[in-house]
N, C-alpha and C positions, 0 to 999 in steps of 0.2 A: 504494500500500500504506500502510494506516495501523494501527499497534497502536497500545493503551493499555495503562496499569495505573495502579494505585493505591495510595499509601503508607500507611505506617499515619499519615503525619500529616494524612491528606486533600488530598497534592497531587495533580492530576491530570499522569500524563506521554500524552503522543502522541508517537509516532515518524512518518510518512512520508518520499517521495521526493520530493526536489527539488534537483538531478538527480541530488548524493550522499544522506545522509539528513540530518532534521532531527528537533529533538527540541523539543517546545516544553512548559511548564510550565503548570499552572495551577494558584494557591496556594488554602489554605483559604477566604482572605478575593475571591476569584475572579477576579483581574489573572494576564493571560497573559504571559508571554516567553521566548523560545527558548535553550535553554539548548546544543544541540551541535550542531554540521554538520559532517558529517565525509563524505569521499574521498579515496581512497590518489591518493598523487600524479599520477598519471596522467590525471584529469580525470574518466573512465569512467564518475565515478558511484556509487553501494552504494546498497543495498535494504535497512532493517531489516526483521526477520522478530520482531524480541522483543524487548520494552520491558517490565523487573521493577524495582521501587520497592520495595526492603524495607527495611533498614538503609541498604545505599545505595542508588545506581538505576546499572543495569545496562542495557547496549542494546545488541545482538545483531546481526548480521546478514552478508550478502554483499557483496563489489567486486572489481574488477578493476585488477590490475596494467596497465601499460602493452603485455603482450605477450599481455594478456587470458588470464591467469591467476585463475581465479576463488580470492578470500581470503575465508576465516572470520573474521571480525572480532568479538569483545568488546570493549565501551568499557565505562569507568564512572567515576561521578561521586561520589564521596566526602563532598561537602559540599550536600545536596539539588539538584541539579542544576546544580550550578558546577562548574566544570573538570574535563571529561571526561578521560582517557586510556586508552590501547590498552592490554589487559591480555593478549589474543589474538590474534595473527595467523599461521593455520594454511592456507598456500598449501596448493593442493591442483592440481597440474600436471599430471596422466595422466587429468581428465576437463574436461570442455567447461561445467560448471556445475555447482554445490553444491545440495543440496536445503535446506529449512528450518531454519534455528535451531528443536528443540524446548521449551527451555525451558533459564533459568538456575536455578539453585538455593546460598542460602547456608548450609551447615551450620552448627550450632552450634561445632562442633569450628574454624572457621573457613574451610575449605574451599570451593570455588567448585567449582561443578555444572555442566557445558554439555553437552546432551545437543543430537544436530545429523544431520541427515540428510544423509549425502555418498556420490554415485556410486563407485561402482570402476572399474576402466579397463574393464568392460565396459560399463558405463552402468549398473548395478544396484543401487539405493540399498541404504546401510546406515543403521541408526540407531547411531550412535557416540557415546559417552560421555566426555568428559575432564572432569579435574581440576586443581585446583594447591590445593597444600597451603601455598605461600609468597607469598597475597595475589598471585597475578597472575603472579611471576615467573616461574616457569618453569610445565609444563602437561605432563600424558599421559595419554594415551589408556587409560582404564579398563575400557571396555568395546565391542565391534564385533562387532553385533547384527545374524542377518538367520534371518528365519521359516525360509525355506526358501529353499537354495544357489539363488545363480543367480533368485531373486525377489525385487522390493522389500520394503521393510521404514522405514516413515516412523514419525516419534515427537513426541508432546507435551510439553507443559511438565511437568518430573517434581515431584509432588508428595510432600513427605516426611511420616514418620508420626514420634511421641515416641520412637520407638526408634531413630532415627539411618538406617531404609533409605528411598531414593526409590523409586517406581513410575512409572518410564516407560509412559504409555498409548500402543500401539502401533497400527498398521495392516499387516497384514503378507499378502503372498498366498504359496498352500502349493505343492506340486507338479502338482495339478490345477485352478492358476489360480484357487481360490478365492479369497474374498480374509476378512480373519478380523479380530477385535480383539483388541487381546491386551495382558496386561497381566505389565510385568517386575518384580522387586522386585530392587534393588542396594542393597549395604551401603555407603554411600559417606561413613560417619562416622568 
């Protein structure tokens, strides 16, 4: 798995696996070097899902505990991609695997955006929404999204508009297994 993004000051980030994740840099003047590698202590590994370069750079993704407890993971890096730290870690213990980071988002108001696809103990993905309003410290869950009861419901990176709402682009299937695109708008300013 490899993501990208782009800052506004033309750095290049890449995230992949190896065999936690890695994050490597590439500056405007075009010299590479890796700027995070991260796995919860247990060895197991993480999969970034989403790598955002805005103000700071932000890197997303899944791992596993030692007792293979699949973890929501947020890092970020404050100083263009120097010294990452965990801003997120939201165990999720009553399913077998997390679905995708859909996307970070930094509001103007200050506020951290992570919208993320996670099963429910019956396996049924939700598109779930949290926030933190105090830089990382603490985080809740703002929104827990699904098309229709009992069907998946998977989401992208939420893009915001001047007025302070995100729009989560969704994938969602309905009661007669259709499957649909859908698009949410949250006030998340």
């Amino acid at each position: 798995v490899v993501v990208v993004d782009v800052s506004p000051a033309n750095e290049v980030y890449l995230a992949g696996q190896h065999p936690g994740w890695h994050v490597r840099k590439r500056t405007a003047q075009g010299s590479w070097s890796g700027v995070d590698d991260f796995s919860l202590p247990s060895g197991k590994g993480a999969m970034p899902v989403r790598v955002r370069a805005l103000s700071r750079v932000y890197v997303a993704g899944i791992a596993r505990d030692a007792g293979d407890v699949p973890h929501w993971i947020v890092r970020r890096s404050d100083t263009s991609g120097s010294g990452f730290g965990t801003l997120d870690d939201l165990a999720s213990p009553i399913v077998s695997s997390l679905g995708g980071v859909g996307g970070v988002h930094e509001a103007d108001s200050g506020s951290i955006i992570v919208t993320h696809g996670v099963p429910d103990a019956s396996g049924v993905v939700h598109l779930i929404t949290r926030r933190s309003d105090d830089d990382g410290a603490s985080w809740q869950t703002i929104d827990d999204y699904q098309y229709a009861s009992g069907k998946p419901t998977t989401g992208g990176a939420p893009p915001p508009d001047p007025s302070g709402y995100l729009y989560s682009v969704l994938g969602g299937v309905d009661g007669a297994d259709k499957g649909h695109w859908l698009v949410r708008k949250l006030a998340c300013q």
